[in-house]
N, C-alpha and C positions, 0 to 999 in steps of 0.2 A: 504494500500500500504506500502511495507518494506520501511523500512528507506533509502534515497539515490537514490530508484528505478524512474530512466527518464516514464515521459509520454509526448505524442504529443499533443501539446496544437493547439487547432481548428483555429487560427486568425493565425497562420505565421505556415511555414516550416520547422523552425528550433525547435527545443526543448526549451519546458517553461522556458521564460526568465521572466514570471510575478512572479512563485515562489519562484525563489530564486536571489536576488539581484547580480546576476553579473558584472562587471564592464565594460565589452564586451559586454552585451544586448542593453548598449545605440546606439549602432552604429547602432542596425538591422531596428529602425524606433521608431516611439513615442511609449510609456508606455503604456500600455493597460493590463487591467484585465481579467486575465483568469479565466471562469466562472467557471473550476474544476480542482480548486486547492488540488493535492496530499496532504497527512497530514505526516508530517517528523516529527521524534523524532529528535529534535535537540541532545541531548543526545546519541544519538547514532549511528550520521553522523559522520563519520571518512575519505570521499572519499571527494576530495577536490572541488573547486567551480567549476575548469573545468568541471570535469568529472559530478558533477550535473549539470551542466545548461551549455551546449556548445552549438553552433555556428553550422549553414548550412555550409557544403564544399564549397556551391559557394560563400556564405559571407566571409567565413575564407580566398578565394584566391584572394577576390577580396581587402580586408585586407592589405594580404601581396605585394601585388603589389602596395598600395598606399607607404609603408616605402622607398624603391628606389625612389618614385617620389620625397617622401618630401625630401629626404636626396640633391637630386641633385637640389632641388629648394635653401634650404639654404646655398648651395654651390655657385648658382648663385649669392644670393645675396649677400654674402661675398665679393665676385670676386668684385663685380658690387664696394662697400662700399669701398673697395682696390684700383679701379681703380679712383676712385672722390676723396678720400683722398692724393693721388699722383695727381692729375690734380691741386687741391689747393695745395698744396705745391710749385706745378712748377709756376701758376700765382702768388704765394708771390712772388718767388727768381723772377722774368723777371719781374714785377710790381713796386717792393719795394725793390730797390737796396744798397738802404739809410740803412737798416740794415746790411750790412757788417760790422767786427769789428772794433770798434774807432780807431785803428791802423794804418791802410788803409791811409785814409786820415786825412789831419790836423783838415780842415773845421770840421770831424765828433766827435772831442774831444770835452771836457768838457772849458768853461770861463776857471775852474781854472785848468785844466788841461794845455789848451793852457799858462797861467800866469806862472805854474811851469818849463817849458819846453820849454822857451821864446825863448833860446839860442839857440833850434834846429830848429825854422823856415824855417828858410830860406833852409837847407839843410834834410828839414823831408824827402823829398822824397827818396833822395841819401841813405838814412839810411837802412841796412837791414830790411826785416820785421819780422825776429823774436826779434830785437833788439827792432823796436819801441815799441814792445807790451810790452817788459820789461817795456820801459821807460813811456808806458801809466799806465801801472800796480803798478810802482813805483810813480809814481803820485798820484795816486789814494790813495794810501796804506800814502802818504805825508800827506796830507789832511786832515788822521784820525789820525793822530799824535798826542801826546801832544807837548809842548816844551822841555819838558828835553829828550823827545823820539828822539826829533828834533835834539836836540844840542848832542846825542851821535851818529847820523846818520852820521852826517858833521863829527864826530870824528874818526869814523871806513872809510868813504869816503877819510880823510885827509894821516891816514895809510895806504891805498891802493894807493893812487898816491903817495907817498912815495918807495915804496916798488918796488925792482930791476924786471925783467919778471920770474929772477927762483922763488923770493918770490913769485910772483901772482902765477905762475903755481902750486907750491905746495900748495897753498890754495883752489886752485882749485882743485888738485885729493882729498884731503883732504877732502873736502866739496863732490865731487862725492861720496867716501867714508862713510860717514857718510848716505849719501841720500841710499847707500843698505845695511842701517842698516836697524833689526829689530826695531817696536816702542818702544818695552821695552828698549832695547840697545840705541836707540836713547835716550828715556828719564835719561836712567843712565849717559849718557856722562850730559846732557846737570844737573845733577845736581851737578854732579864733577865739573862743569865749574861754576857753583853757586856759591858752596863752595868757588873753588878757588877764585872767586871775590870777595869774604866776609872777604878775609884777609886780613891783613896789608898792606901797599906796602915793607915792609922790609920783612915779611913774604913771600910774593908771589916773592919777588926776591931770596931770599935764597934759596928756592926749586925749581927756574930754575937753578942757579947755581950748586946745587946737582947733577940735571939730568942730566944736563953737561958734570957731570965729571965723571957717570958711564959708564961700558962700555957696550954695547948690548945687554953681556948675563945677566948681571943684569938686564936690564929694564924689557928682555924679561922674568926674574923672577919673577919679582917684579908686573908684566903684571898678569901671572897666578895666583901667590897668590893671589890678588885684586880678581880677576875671581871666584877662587873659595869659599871665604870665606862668609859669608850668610851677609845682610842687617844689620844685629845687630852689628857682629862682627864690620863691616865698619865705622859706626856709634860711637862705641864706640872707634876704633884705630882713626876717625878723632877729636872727643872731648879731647883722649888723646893728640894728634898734637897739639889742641888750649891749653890745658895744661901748657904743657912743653914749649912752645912759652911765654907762658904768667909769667911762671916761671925765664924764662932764658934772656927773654928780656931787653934791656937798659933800665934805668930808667933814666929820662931827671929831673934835677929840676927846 
């Protein structure tokens, strides 16, 4: 028999599934040897598994009509999986009400939350609710504090009630401001603001004085040069600044 060439094997209707290992013959019924097995040059089979070893037209439709079934059966159960998943969800929230956020209620805070925030008792309720969740949040954030973290808290809180409403309001767009900075951008302010604090107090007041006293189009100069000059250069014009500070400055004896 040529290479490839189908014969009718005597036990099923469909074409010899015992000669040649199909992947499709397991569905047609158990394994069974066919007693006149063709002799293939494997060498010289070039026609693929189908077309050696295929499938009865009634087996092959009856095939295809099983893939809609199964398709819309794991559809079912999806559905089915989606609607028990939302059914628990809904008996937490109507069961376990107790998990709303600590804010809510006073009761649902922390000992030391309640201990930090002593002063709002009595009026927790009256308090907006996105306010208290600051103040629970701010509590919280107390807690993990160190001391010196502590003691500059109270100090930035001390200049804020200090401070006229234009002052609060333009620390506030200030601060919006800064919030639709990029992170890069945002990290660069916040290392100029490093710096700045790493200098002298005679230092850091002589250069608010400076800025003072130019006028707009200068800053707004002075703004872009900063901008556009690379990491190194900045670095080296601010080691310059500690320089000539350190050169020119009062000597106390």
């Amino acid at each position: 028999m040529a290479a490839g060439e189908r014969q009718q094997c005597g036990l099923t209707s469909a074409y010899c599934y015992c000669c040649w290992p199909h992947p499709l013959a397991r569905r047609i019924g158990k394994q069974r040897t066919c007693q006149t097995k063709p002799f293939l040059n494997f060498s010289a089979v070039s026609i693929s598994r189908k077309k050696i070893c295929s499938i009865s037209p009634s087996m092959r439709s009856k095939m295809k009509q099983n893939k809609p079934r199964q398709s819309r059966l794991a559809l079912r159960r999806t559905t089915l999986m989606t609607r028990t998943n939302l059914l628990i969800a809904l008996i937490i929230t109507l069961l376990l009400p107790g998990i709303a956020p600590a804010s809510e209620d006073w009761n649902a805070l922390s000992h030391e939350q309640q201990r930090i925030l002593k002063r709002f008792e009595s009026r927790w309720n009256q308090i907006p609710e996105k306010r208290r969740e600051h103040l629970a949040r701010g509590a919280e954030r107390w807690m993990k504090m160190t001391p010196e973290q502590r003691q500059k808290s109270k100090q930035r809180l001390q200049r804020w009630q200090k401070m006229t409403p234009e002052q609060r309001a333009l620390v506030r767009e200030r601060y919006q401001h800064f919030r639709q900075l990029s992170p890069k951008q945002q990290q660069r302010l916040r290392q100029k603001r490093n710096w700045f604090k790493s200098l002298p107090p005679e230092k850091r007041q002589a250069l608010r004085e400076r800025w003072r006293n130019i006028t707009p189009e200068q800053r707004q100069r002075i703004r872009e040069r900063w901008r556009n000059i690379t990491p190194e250069q900045r670095q080296h014009h601010l080691r310059q600044q500690m320089q000539d500070y350190r050169n020119h400055r009062p000597r106390t004896r």
